[in-house]
PAGU-126567 format. One record per residue: x, y, z of N, C-alpha, C in turn; residue in one letter; chain. Coordinates in nm, 2 decimals, padded with zeros to 4 digits. Each point is the difference from the previous one (the first is absolute). Layout:
    nxx    nyy    nzz   caxx   cayy   cazz    cxx    cyy    czz rest kette
      X      Y      Z      X      Y      Z      X      Y      Z    A     A
...
//
This chain:
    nxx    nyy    nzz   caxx   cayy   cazz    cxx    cyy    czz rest kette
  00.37 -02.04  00.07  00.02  00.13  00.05  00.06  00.10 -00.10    X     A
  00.00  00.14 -00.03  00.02  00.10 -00.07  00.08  00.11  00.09    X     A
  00.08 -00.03 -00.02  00.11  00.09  00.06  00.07  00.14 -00.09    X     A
  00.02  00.07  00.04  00.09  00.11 -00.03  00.10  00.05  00.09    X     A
  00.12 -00.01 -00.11  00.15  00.04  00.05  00.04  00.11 -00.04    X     A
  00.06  00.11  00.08  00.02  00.14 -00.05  00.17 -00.01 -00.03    X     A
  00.00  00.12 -00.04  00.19  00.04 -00.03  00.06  00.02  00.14    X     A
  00.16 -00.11 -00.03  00.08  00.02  00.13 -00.02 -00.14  00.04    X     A
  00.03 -00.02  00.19 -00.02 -00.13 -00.02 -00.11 -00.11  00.00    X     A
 -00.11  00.03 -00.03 -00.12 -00.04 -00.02 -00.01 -00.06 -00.15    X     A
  00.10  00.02 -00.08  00.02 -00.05 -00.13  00.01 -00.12  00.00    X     A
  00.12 -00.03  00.12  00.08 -00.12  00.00 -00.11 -00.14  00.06    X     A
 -00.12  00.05  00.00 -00.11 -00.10  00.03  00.00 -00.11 -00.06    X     A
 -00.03  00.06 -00.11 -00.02 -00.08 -00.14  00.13 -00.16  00.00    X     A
  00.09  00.03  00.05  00.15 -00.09 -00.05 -00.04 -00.04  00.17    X     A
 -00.07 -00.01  00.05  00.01 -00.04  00.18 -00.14 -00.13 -00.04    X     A
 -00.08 -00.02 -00.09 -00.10 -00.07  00.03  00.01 -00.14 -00.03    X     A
 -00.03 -00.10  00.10  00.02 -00.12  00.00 -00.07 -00.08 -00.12    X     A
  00.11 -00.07 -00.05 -00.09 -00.11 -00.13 -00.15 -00.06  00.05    X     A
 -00.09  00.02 -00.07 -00.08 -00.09  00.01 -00.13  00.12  00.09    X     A
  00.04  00.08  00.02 -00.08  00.09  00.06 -00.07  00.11 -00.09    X     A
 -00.12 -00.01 -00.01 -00.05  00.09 -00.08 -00.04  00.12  00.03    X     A
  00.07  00.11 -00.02 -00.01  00.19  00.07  00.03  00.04 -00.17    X     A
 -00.17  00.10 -00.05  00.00  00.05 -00.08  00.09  00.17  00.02    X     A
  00.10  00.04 -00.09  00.08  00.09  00.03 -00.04  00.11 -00.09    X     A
 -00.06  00.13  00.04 -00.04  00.09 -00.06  00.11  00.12 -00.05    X     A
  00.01  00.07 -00.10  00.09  00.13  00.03 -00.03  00.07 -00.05    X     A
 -00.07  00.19  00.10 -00.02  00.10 -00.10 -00.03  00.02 -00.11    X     A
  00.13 -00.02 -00.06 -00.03  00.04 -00.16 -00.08 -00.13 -00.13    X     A
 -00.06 -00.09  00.12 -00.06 -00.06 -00.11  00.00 -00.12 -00.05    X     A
  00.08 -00.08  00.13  00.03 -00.13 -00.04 -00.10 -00.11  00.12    X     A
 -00.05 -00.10 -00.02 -00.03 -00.11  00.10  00.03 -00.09 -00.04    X     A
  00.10 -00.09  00.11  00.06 -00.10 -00.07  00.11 -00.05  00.00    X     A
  00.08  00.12  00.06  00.17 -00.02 -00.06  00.07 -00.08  00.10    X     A
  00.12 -00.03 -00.02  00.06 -00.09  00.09  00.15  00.07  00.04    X     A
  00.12 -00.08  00.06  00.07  00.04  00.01  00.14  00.09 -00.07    X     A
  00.06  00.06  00.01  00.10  00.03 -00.07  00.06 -00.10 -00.11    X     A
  00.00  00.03 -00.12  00.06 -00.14 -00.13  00.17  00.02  00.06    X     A
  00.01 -00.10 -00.07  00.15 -00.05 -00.04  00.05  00.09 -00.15    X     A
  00.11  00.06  00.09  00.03  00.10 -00.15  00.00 -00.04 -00.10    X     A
  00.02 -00.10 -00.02 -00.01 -00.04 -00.15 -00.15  00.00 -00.06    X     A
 -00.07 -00.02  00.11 -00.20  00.04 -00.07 -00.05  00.11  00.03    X     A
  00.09  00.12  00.01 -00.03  00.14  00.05 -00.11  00.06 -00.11    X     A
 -00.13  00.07  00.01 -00.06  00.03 -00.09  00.04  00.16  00.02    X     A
  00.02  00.10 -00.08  00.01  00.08  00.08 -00.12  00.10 -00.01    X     A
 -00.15 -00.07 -00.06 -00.17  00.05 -00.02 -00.03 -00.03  00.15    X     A
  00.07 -00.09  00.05 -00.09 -00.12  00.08  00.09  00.08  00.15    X     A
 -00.07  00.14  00.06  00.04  00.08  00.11 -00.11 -00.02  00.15    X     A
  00.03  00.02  00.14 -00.09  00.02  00.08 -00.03  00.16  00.01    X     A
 -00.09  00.07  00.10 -00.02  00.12  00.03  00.18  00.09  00.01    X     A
  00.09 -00.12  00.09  00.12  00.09  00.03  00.07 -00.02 -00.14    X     A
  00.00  00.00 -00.11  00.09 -00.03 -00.10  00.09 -00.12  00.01    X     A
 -00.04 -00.10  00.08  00.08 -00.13  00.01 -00.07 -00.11 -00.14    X     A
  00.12 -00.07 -00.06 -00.05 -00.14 -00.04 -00.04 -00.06  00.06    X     A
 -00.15 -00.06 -00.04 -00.10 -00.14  00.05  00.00 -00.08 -00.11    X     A
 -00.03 -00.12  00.08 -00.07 -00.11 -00.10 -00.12 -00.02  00.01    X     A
 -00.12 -00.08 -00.15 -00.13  00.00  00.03 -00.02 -00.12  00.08    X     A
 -00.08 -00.07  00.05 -00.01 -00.12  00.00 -00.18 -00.02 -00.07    X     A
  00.02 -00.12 -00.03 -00.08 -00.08 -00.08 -00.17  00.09  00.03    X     A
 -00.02  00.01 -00.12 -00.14  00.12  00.06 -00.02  00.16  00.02    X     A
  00.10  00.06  00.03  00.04  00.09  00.01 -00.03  00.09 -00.07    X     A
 -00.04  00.11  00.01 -00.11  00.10 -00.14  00.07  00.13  00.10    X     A
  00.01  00.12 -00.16  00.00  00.14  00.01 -00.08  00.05 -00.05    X     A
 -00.01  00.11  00.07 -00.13  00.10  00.00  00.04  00.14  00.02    X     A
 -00.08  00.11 -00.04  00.04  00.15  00.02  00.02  00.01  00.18    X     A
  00.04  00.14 -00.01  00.08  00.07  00.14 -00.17  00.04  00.06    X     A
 -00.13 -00.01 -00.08 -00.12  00.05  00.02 -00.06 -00.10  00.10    X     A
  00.00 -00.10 -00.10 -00.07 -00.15  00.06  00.12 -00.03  00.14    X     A
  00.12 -00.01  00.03  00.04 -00.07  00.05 -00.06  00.13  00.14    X     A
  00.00  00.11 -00.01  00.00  00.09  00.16 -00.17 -00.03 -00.01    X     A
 -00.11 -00.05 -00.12 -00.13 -00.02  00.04 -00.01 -00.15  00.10    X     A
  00.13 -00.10 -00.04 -00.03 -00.10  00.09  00.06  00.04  00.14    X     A
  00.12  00.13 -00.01  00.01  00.02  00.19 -00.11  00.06  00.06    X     A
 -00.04  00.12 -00.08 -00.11  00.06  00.07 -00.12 -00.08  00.02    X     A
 -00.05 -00.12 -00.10 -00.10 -00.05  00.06 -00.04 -00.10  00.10    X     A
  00.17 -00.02  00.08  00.03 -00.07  00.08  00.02 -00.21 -00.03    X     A
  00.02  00.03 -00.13  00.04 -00.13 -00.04  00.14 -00.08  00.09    X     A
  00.06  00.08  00.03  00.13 -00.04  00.06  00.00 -00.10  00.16    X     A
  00.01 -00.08 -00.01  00.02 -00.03  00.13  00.11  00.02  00.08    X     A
  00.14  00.05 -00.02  00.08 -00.02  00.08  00.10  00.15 -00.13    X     A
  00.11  00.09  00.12  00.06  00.10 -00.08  00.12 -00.02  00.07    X     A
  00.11 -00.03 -00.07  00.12  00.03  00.10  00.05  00.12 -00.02    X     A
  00.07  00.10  00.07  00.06  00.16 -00.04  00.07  00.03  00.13    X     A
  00.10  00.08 -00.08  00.11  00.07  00.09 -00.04  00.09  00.06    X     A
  00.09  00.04  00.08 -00.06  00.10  00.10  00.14  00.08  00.07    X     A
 -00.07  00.15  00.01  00.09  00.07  00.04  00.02 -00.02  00.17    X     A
 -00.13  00.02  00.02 -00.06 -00.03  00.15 -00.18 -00.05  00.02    X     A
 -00.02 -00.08  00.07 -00.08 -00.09  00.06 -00.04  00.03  00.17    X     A
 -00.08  00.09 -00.02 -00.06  00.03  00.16 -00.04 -00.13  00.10    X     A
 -00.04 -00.03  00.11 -00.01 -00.07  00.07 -00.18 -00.10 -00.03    X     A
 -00.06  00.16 -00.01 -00.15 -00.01 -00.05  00.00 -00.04 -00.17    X     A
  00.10 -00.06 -00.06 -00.01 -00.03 -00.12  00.00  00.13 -00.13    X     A
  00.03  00.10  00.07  00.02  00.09 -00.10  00.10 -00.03 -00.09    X     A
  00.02  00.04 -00.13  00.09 -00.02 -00.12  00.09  00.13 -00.06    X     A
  00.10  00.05 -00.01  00.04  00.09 -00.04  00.11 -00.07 -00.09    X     A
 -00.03  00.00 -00.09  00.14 -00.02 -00.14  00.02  00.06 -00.11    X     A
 -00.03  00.13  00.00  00.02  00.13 -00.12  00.05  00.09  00.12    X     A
  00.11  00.12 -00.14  00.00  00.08  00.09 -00.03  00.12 -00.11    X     A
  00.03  00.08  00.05 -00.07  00.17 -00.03  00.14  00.03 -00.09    X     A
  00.11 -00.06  00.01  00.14 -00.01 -00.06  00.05  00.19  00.04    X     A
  00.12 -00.03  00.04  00.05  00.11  00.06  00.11  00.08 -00.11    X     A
 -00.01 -00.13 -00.09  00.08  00.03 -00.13 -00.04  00.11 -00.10    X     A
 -00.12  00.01 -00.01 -00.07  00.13 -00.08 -00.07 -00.10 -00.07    X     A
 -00.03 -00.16  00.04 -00.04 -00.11 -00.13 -00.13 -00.04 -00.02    X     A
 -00.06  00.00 -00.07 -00.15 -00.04  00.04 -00.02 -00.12  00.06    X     A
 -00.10  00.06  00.09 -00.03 -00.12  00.08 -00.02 -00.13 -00.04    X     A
  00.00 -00.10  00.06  00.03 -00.16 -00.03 -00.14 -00.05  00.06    X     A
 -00.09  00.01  00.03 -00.10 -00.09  00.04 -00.05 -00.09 -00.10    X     A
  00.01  00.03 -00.12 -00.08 -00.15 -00.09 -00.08 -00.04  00.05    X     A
 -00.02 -00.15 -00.05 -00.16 -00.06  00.05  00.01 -00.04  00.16    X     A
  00.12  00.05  00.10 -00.05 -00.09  00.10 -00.13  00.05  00.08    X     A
 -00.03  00.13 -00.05 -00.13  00.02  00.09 -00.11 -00.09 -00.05    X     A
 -00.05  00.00 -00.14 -00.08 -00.11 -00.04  00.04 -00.10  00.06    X     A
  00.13 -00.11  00.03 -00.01 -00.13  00.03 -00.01  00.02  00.11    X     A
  00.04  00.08  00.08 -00.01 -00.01  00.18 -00.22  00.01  00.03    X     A
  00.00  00.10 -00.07 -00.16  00.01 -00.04 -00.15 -00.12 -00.04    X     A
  00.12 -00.09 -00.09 -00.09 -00.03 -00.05  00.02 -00.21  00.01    X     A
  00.11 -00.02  00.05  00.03 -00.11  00.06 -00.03 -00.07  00.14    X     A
 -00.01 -00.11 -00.03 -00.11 -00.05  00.13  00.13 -00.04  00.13    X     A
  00.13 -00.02 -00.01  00.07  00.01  00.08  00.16  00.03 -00.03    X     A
  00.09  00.14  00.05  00.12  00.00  00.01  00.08 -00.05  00.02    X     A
  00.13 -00.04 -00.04  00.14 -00.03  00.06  00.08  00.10 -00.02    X     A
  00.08  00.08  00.13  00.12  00.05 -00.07  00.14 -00.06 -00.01    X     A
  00.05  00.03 -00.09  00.16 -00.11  00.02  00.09  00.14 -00.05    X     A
  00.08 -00.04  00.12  00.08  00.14  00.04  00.15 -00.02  00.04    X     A
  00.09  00.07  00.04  00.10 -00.01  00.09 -00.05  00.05  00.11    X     A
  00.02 -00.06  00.15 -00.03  00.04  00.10  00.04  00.16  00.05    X     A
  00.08  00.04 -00.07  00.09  00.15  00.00  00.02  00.06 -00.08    X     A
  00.02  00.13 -00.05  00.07  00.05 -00.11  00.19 -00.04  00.04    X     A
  00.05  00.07 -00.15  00.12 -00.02  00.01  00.11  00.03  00.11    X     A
 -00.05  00.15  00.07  00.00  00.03  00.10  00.03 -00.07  00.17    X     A
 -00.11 -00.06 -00.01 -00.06 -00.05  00.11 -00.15 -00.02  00.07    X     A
 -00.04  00.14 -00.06 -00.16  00.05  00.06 -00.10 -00.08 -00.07    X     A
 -00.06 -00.05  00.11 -00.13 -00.11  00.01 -00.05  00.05 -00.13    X     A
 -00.12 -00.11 -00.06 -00.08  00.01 -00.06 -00.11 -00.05  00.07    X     A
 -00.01 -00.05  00.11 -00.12 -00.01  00.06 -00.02  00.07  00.14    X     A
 -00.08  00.09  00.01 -00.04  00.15  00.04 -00.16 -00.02  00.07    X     A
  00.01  00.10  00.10 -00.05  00.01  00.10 -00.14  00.03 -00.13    X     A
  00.08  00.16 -00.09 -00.10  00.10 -00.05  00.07  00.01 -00.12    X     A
 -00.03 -00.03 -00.12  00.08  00.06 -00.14  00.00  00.16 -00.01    X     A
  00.11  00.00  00.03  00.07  00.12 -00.06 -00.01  00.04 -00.15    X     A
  00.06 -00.12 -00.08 -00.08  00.09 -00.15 -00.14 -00.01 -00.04    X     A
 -00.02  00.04 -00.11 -00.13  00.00 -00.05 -00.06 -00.13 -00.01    X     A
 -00.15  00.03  00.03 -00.04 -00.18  00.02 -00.08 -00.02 -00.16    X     A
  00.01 -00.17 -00.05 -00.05 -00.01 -00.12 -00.14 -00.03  00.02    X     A
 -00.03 -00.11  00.17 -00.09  00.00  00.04 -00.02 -00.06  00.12    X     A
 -00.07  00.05  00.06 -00.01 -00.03  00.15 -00.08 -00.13  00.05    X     A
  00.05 -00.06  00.10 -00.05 -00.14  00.07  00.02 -00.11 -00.10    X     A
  00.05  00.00 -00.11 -00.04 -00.16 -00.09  00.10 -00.08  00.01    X     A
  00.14 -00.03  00.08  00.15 -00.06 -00.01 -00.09 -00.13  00.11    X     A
  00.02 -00.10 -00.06 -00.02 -00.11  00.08  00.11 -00.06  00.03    X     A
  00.10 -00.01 -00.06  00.14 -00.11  00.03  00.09  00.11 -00.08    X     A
  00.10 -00.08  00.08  00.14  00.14 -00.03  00.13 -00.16  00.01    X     A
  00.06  00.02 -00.15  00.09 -00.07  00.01  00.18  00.05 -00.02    X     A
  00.10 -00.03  00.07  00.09  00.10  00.01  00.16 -00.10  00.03    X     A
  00.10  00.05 -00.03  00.09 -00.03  00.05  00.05 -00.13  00.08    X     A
 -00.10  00.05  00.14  00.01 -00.03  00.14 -00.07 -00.06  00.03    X     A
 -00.15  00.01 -00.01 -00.15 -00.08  00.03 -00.11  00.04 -00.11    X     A
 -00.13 -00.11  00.05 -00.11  00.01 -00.07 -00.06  00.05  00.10    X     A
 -00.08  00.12  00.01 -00.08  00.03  00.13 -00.12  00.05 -00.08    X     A
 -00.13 -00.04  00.11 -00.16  00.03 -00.06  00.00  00.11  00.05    X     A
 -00.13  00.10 -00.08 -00.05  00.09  00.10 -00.11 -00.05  00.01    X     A
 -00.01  00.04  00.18 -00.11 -00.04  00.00 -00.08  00.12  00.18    X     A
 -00.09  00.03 -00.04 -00.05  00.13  00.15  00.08  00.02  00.02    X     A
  00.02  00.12 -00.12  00.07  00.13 -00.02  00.16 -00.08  00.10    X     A
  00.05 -00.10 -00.06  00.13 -00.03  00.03  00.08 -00.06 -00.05    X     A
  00.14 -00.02  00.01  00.03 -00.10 -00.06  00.09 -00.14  00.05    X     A
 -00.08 -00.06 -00.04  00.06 -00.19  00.07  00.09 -00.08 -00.08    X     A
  00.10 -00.02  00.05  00.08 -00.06 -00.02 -00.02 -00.16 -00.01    X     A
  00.02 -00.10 -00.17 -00.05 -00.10 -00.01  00.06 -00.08  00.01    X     A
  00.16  00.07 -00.09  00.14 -00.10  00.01  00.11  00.11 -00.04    X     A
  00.07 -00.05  00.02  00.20  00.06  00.04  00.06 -00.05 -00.06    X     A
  00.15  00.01 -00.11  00.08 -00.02  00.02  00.09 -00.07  00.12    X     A
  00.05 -00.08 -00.03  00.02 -00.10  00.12  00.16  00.09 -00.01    X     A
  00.02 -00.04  00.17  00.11  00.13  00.04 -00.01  00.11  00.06    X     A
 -00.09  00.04 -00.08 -00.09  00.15  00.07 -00.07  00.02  00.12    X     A
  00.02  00.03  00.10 -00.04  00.03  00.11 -00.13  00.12  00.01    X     A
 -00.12 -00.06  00.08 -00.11  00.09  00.00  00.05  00.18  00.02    X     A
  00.11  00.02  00.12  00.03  00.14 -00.01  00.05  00.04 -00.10    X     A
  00.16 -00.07 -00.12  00.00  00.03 -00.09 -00.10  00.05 -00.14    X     A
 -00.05 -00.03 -00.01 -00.14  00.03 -00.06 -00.09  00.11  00.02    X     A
 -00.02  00.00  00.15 -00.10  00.11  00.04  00.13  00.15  00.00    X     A
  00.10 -00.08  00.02  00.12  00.14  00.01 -00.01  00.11 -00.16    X     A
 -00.09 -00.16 -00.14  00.04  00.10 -00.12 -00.13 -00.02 -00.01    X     A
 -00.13  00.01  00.09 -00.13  00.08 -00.03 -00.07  00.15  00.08    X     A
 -00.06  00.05 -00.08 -00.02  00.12  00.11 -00.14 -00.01  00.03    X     A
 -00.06 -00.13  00.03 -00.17 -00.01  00.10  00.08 -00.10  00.04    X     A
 -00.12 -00.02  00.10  00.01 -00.13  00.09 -00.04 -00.09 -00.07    X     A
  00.11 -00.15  00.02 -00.03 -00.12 -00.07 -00.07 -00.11  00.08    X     A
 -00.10 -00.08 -00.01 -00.01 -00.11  00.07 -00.02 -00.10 -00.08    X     A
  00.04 -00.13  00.05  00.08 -00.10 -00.05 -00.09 -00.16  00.07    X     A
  00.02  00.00 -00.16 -00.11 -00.19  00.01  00.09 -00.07 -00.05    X     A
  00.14  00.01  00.00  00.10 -00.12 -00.01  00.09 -00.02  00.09    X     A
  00.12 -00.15  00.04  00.06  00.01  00.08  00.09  00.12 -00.04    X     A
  00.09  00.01  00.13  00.15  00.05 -00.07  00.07 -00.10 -00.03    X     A
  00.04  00.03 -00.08  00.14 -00.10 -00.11  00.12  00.07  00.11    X     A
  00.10 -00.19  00.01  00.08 -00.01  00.08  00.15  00.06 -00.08    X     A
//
């Protein structure tokens, strides 16, 4: 499998993958291959992901231009993209750029290509902003990167699918109570796991 991990916590993929499993790890600017975060003492500081984090290669591993690597998103080489998200509609909409209110230029980067051009999303999120307010939404309020493609949404709190134009609940935090949960979503949840006691 060929995965891509974006900036934020989608990074942290890479340092999550079980020995002995093989998930090819893509990044933006040019890398397939890489592995998890080094041990400071093997820090390269050539050897960067898309978000400016240290990776390691693993055995095999090749770099290539910023050209070639968005010709393998766009041509749908990717099987699998994990990416943050501002907000995640119910229908699988994706909103994770914003228009920045700061005067800053906009931040979209490649996730339109990967949401585009990838054969299936994950988002890995906090269930809330810092605030409080949901990230999983009836209707995205900000700008969308692209519409219907979020298949799994991973967060905080639960793993929930979308699935006709909804979203299902797969597993919980154990502790968490189905109302607590739907209390920090703003669509309706339905739920394919027990409640945790």
């Amino acid at each position: 499998m060929v995965c891509q991990s974006r900036i934020g916590i989608p990074t942290l993929v890479a340092d999550a993958i079980p020995e002995g499993r093989e998930i090819i790890l893509h990044s933006e600017n040019g890398i397939l291959g890489f592995g998890p975060a080094p041990a400071p003492d093997k820090l390269d500081p050539w050897l960067i992901n898309a978000g400016k984090q240290p990776v390691s290669l693993n055995p095999g591993g090749s770099f290539f231009s910023h050209t070639d690597s968005f010709a393998m998103i766009r041509g749908g080489h990717l099987d699998l993209c994990v990416l943050g998200a501002f907000e995640v509609a119910a229908n699988g909409d994706l909103a994770n750029w914003t228009t920045s209110a700061q005067d800053a230029a906009p931040a979209i980067g490649g996730a339109m290509d990967l949401a585009a051009g990838t054969r299936r999303i994950w988002v890995a999120t906090e269930h809330t902003t810092k605030t409080g307010t949901p990230k999983l939404v009836e209707r995205c309020s900000y700008p969308l990167t692209a519409p219907a493609v979020v298949d799994r949404i991973y967060t905080n709190l639960a793993v929930i699918d979308v699935r006709d134009n909804a979203f299902t609940v797969i597993d919980m935090i154990p502790g968490l109570t189905r109302e607590e949960l739907q209390s920090k979503t703003a669509a309706p949840l339905f739920f394919e796991v027990p409640e945790y006691a």
